[in-house]
Structures are given as C-alpha cells and as structure tokens.
C-alpha positions as a Markdown table, in Angstrom:
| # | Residue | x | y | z |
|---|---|---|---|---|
| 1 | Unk | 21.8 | 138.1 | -29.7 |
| 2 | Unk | 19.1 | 139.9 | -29.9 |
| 3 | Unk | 17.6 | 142.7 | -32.1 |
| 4 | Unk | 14.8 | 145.5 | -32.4 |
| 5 | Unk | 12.8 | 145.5 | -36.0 |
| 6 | Unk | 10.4 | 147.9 | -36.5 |
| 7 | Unk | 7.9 | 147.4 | -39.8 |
| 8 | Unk | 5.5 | 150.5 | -40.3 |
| 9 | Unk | 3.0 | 151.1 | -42.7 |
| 10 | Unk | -0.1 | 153.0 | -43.8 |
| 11 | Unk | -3.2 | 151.8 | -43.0 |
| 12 | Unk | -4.3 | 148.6 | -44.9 |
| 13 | Unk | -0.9 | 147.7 | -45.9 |
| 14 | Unk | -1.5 | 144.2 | -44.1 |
| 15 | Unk | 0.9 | 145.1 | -41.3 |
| 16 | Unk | -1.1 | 142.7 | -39.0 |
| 17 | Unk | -1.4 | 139.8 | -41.7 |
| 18 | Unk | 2.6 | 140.3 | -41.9 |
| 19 | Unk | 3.2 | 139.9 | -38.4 |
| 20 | Unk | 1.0 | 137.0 | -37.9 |
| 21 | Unk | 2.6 | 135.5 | -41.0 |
| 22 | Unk | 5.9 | 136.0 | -38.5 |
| 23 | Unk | 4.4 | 134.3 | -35.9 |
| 24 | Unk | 3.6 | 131.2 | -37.8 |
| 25 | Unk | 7.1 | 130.9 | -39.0 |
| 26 | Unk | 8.6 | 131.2 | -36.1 |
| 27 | Unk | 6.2 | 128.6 | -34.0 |
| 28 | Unk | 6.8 | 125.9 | -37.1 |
| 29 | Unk | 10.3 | 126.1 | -36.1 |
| 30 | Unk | 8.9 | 125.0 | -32.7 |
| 31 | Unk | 9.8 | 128.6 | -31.1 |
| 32 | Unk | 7.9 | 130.1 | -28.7 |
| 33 | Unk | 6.7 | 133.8 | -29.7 |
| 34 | Unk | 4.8 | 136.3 | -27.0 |
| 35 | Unk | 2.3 | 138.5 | -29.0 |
| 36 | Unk | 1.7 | 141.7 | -27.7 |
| 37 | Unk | -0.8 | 144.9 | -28.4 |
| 38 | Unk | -1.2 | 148.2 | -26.6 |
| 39 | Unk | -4.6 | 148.2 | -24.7 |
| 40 | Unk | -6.0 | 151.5 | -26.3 |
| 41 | Unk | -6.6 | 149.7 | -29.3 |
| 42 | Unk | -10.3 | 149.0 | -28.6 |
| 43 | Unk | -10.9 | 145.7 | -30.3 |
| 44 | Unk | -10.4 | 143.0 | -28.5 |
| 45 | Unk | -7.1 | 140.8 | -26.8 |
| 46 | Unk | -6.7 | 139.8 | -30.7 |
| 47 | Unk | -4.1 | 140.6 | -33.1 |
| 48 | Unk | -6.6 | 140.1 | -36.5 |
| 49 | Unk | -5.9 | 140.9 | -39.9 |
| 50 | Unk | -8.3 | 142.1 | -42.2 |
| 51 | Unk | -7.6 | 139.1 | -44.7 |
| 52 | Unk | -9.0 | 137.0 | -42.0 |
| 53 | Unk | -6.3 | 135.1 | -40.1 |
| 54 | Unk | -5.8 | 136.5 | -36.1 |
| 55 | Unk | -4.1 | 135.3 | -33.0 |
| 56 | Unk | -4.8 | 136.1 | -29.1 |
| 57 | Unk | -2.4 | 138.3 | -27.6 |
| 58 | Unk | -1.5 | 140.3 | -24.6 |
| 59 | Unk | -3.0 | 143.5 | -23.9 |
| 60 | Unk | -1.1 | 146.2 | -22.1 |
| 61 | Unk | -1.8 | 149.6 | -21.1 |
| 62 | Unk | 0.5 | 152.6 | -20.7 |
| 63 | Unk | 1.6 | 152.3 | -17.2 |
| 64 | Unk | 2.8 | 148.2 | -18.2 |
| 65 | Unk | 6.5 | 147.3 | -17.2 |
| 66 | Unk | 7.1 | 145.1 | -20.4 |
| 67 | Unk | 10.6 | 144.2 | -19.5 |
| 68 | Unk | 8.3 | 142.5 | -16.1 |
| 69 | Unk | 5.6 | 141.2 | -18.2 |
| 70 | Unk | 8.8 | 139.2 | -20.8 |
| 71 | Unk | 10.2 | 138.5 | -17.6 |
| 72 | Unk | 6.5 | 136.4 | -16.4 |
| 73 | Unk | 6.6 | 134.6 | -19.7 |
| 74 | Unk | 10.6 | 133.0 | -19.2 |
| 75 | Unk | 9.9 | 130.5 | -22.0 |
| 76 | Unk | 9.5 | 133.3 | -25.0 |
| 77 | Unk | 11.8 | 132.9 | -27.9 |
| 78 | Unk | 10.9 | 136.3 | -29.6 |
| 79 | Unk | 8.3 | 139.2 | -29.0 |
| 80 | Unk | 5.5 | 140.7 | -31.6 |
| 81 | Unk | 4.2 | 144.0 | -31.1 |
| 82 | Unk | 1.2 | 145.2 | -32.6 |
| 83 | Unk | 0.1 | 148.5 | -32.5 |
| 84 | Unk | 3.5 | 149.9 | -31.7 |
| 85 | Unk | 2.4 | 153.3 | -32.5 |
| 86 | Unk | 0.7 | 153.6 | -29.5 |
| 87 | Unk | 3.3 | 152.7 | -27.1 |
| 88 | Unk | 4.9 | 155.2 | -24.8 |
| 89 | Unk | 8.4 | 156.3 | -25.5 |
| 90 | Unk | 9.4 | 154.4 | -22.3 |
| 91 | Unk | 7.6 | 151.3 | -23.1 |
| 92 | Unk | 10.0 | 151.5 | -26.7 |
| 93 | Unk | 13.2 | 151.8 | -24.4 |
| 94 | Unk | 12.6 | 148.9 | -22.2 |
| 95 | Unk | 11.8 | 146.8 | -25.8 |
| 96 | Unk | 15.1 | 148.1 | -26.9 |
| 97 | Unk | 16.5 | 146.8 | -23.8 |
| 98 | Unk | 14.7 | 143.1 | -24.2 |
| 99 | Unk | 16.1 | 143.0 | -27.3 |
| 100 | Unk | 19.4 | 142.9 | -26.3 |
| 101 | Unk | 18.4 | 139.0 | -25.0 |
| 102 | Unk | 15.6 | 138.5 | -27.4 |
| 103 | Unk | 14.6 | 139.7 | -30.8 |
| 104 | Unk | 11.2 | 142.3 | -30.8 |
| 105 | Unk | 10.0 | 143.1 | -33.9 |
| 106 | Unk | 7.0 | 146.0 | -33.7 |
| 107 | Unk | 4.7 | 146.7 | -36.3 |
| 108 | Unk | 2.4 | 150.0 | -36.5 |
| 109 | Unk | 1.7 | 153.4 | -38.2 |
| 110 | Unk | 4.9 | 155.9 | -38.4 |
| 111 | Unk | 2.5 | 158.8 | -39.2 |
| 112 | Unk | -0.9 | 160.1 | -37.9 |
| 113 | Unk | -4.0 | 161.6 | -40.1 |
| 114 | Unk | -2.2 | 164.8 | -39.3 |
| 115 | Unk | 1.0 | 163.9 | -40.6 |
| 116 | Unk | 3.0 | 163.5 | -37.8 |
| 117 | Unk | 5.1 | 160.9 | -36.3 |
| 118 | Unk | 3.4 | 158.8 | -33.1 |
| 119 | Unk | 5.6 | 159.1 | -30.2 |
| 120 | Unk | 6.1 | 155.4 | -30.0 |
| 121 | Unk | 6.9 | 155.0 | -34.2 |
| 122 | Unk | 9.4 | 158.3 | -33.7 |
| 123 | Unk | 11.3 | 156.9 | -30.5 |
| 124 | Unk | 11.2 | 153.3 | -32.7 |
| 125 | Unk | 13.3 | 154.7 | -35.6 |
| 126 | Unk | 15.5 | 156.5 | -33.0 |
| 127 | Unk | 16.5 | 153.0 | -31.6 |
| 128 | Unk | 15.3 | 150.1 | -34.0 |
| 129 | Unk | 18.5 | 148.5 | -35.6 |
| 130 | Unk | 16.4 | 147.2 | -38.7 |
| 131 | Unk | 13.8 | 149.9 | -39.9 |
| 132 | Unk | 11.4 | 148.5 | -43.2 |
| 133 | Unk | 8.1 | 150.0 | -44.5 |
| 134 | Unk | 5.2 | 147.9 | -45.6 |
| 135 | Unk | 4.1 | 149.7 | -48.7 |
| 136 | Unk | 0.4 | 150.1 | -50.0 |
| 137 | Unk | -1.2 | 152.1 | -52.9 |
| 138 | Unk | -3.5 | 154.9 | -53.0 |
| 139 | Unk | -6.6 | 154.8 | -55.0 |
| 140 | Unk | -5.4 | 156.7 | -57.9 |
| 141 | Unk | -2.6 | 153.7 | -57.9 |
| 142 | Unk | 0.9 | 156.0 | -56.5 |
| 143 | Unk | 2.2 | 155.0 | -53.5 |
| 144 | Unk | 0.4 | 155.3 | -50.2 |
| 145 | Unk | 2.8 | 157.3 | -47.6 |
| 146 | Unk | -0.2 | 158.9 | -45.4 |
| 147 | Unk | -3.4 | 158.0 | -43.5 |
| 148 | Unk | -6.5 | 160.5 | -43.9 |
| 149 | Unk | -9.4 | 160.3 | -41.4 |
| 150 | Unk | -13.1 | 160.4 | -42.6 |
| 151 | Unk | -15.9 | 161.1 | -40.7 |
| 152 | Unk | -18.9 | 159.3 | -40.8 |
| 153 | Unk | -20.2 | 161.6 | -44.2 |
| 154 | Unk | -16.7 | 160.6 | -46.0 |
| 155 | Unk | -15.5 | 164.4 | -45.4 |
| 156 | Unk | -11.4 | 164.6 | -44.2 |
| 157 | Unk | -10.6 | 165.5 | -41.0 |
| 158 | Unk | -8.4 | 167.8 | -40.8 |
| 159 | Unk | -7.7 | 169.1 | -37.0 |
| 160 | Unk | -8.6 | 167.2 | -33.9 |
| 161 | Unk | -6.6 | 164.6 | -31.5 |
| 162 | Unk | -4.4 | 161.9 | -32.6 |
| 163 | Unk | -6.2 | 158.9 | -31.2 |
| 164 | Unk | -10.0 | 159.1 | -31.2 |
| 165 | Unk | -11.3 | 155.9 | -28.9 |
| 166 | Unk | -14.5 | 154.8 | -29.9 |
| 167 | Unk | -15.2 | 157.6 | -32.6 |
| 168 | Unk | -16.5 | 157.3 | -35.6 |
| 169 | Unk | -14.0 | 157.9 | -38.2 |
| 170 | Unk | -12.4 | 156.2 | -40.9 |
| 171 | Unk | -8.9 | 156.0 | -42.0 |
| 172 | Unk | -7.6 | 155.4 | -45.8 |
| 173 | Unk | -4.1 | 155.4 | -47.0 |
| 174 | Unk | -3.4 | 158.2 | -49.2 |
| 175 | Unk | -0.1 | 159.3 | -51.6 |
| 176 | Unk | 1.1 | 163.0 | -51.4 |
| 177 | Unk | -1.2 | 164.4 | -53.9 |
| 178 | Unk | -4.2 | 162.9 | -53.1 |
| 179 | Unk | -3.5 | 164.3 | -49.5 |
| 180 | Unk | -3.0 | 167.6 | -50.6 |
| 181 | Unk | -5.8 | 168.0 | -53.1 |
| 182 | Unk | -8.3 | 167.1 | -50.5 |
| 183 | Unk | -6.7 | 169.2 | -47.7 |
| 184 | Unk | -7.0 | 172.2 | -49.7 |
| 185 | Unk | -10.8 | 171.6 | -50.3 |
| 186 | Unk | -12.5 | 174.1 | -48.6 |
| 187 | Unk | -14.6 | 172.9 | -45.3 |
C-alpha cells in the first residue's frame, strides 16, 4: 500500500520547496500529511524553503520511536521527512516499516562536505523502493553533485566533523571539478 521515496539533493536544489509543494498536493486532495524534521537541525519546528513558502512540523531527536510518534497521529494519510540525512539508521528502518501501511517520502543531502554518504541518506538508498535526485547547478553552470563548506572568510573546509551545530560555515553546491580545483588549493 504503502511506499518509501527518498528525494536527495545538493544544497540549494529546493529540496524543501519540493517537499512542501508535496504537501500541498496531497492536503488539496483533502489528505492528511504529518511533516517531520530531525531536531539537530537548529532552526526552528519549521520546514522553510528558501523561496519563501514553510510549514510547521514535528521535531524529533535521535532517541524518537517514529513508528510510536505515526502511531499518536492515527489520522495521517502520508509522512514527509525533512532533513533525512540526519536520521539514525534505525530511525530509516522503522520509516521503511511505516511504509508498508503508509507512503514516507524523505528528502535530504546523500553526501556530506567531505564527500561521504550520511548514515541516514546511505541506509535510505539501501531500503527506499523509489530513489530520485533533485539536481542543481554549480556556478561555473555543470551539474552540482557535492556540497563544499566555507568558513566565515569563504576559505573550503576541508577536514572536521560532519555536522557542525551552531558554527559558522557555509555550504555551496559544487560539480566535480570545481571540487577538486579548490581542494587542491594549498591551505
């Protein structure tokens, strides 16, 4: 009945604006959708896209049963996950499981600044039965497929943890090339 979607992107490839676009079509149809987002995104209980449209939502943290938080909201049609990226590995099986019943449809990063897959984004393509990448451009006008972090003189970051809460830095989507020409710039 059910199925488990997962839509990545780079940074600024209007993953948000996508999935809030999702949510209005499925609540004209009069269906009721559950909007969730991993609590270590700092912001705020808000899904918000950049473009300027937003929608409350349900924070969780990393210790959050979700298959008992879908279970408290018994009227829910289908589930949106923002931020998927930074859900635990077991938090992506128990949405796997939901979607048996349900369709979930997560929306995040696949890659970090480091080029490597978050947990939750690698444990989503292992399971996710439709996979589809939201594409965005680079400057120099190829195709964004990475995310480089800036610090706060525009220099890449190169080393360092994956998530930085409350730091800083800056993120811009980036093609292969561009990637490698400023990694190879001496620090």
């Amino acid at each position: 009945m059910g199925k488990l979607y997962f839509r990545y992107g780079c940074m600024n490839s209007s993953k948000s604006a996508n999935l809030l676009m999702i949510k209005y079509n499925y609540e004209e149809q009069n269906l009721k959708v559950l909007l969730l987002k991993p609590s270590i995104d700092t912001r705020e209980a808000v899904v918000k896209s950049r473009i300027g449209i937003e929608s409350d939502c349900i924070l969780f943290d990393e210790n959050c049963d979700l298959i008992q938080l879908v279970k408290n909201q018994p009227e829910t049609d289908v589930i949106l996950v923002d931020e998927a990226q930074f859900c635990s590995e077991e938090q992506i099986d128990q949405l796997w499981r939901i979607s048996v019943q349900k369709p979930v449809m997560c929306f995040g990063l696949l890659k970090d600044f480091q080029t490597k897959m978050f947990p939750g984004s690698k444990r989503l393509v292992e399971l996710a039965e439709s996979i589809q990448e939201i594409k965005t451009v680079c400057k120099c006008g190829r195709k964004a497929t990475l995310n480089a972090r800036f610090d706060q003189h525009g220099k890449m970051i190169k080393r360092g943890p994956q998530v930085v809460i409350g730091g800083n830095e800056q993120y811009r989507a980036v093609c292969k090339e561009c990637y490698i020409q400023m990694m190879d710039v001496e620090d």
